[in-house]
C-alpha positions in Angstrom: -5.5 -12.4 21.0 -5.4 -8.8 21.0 -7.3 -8.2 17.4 -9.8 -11.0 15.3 -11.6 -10.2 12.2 -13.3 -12.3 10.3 -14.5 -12.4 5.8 -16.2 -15.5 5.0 -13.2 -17.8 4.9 -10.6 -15.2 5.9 -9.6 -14.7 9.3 -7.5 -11.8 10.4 -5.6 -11.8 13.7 -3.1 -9.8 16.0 -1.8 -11.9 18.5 1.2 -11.4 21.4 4.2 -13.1 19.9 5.2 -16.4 21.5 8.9 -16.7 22.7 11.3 -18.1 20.7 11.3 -22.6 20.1 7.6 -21.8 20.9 5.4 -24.9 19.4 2.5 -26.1 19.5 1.7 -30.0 21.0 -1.1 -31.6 19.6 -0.9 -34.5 22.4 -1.6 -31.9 25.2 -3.5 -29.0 22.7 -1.0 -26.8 24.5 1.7 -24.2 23.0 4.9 -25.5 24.5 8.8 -24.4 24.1 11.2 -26.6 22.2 15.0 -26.2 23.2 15.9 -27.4 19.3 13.5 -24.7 18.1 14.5 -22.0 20.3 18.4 -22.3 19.0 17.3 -22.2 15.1 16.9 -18.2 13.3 13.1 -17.4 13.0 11.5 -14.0 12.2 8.7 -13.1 14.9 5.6 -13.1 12.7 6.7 -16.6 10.9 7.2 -18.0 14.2 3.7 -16.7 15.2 2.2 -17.7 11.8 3.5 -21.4 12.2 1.9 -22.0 15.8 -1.0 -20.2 14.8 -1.8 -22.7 11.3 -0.5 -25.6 13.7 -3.6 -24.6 16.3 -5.8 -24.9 13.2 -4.4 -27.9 11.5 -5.4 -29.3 14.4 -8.8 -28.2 15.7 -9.9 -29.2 11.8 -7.6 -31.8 10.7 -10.0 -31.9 7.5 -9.3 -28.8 6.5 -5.3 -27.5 5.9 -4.9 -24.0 6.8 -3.0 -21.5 4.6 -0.5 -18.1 6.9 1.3 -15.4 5.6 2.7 -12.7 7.3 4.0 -9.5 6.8 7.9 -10.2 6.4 6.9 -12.5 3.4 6.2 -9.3 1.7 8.5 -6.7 0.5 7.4 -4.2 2.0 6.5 -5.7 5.2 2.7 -4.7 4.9 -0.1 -7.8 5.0 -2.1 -7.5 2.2 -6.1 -8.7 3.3 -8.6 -8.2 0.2 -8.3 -5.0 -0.4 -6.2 -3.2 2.6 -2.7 -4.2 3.6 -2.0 -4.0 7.5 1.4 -3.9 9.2 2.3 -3.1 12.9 4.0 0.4 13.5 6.8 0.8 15.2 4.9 2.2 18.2 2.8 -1.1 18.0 -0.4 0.1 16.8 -2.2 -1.5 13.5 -2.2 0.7 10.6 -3.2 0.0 7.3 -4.3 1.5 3.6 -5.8 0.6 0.6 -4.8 -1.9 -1.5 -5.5 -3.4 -5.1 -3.9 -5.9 -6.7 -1.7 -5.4 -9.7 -3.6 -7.3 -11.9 -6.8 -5.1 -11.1 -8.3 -2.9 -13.8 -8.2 0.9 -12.9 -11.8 1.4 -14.1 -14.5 1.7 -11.8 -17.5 2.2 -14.3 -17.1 2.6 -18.2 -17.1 5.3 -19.5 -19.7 4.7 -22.1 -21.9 2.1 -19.7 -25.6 2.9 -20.3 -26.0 4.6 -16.5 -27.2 8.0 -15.4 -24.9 10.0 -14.5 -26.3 10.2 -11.3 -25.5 6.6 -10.9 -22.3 6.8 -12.4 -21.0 9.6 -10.0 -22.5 7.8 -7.0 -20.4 4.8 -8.1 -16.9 6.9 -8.5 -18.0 8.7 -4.9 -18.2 5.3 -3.0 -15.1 4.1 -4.7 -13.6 7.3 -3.2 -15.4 6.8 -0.2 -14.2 2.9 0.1 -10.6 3.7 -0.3 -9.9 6.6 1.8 -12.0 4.2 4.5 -9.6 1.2 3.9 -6.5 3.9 4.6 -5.8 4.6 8.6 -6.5 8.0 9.8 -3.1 7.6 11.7 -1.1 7.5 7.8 -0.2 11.3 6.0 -2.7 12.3 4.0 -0.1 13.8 1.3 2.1 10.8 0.8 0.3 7.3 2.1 -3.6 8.3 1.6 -4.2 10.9 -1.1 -2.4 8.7 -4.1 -4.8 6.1 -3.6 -7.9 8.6 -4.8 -6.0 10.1 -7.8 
């Protein structure tokens, strides 16, 4: 595992890719290769993701585990509350802030019955939370800066 974080009931993980018709047994609680597997098309991550949620399924057979990866999104990028994370091409983890599209664009209201003191320490720590949630590795101008405007 080269990377394990962890939000109440969300786990978040980087892990060395297994090779291709990779599986895992549940008889021997080993990851094993499967010649019919190793012939069929599979994208890296899914093939990671299934072995992964089979390791779980199995170590809590009460509880059925949930994966997604990044090449079930568009754009490639794994959304995770509110960053999404991908793998560059030089294989470091980068990631930048994220909101749903369904989330409101207000932080405070404008008429709430706050101080303004209170009400500009609330927009700074938004500001503060999403420039923290965007890699220092990303372009300011282009990837980090639209997500404060």
């Amino acid at each position: 595992m080269e990377w394990y974080e962890r939000y109440i009931d969300d786990s978040n993980q980087a892990w060395i890719v297994p090779p291709p018709g990779a599986r895992y047994d549940c008889d021997t609680g080993k990851v094993v290769i499967d010649g019919a597997l190793a012939t069929q098309p599979e994208v890296e991550d899914a093939r990671l993701a299934r072995v992964l949620k089979a390791i779980a399924n199995d170590v809590l057979p009460e509880v059925k585990m949930e994966e997604d990866y990044p090449s079930r999104n568009l754009d490639s990028k794994m959304p995770i509350l509110d960053m999404k994370v991908w793998v560059a091409e030089e294989g470091c983890i980068l990631y930048e802030y994220y909101e749903k599209p369904m989330a409101t664009r207000k932080v405070i209201h404008a008429f709430s019955a706050q101080p303004a003191t209170c009400t500009r320490g609330v927009h700074t720590q938004e500001i503060l939370r999403r420039v923290m949630n965007s890699s220092v590795r990303l372009d300011w101008d282009s990837q980090v800066a639209p997500v404060i405007t």
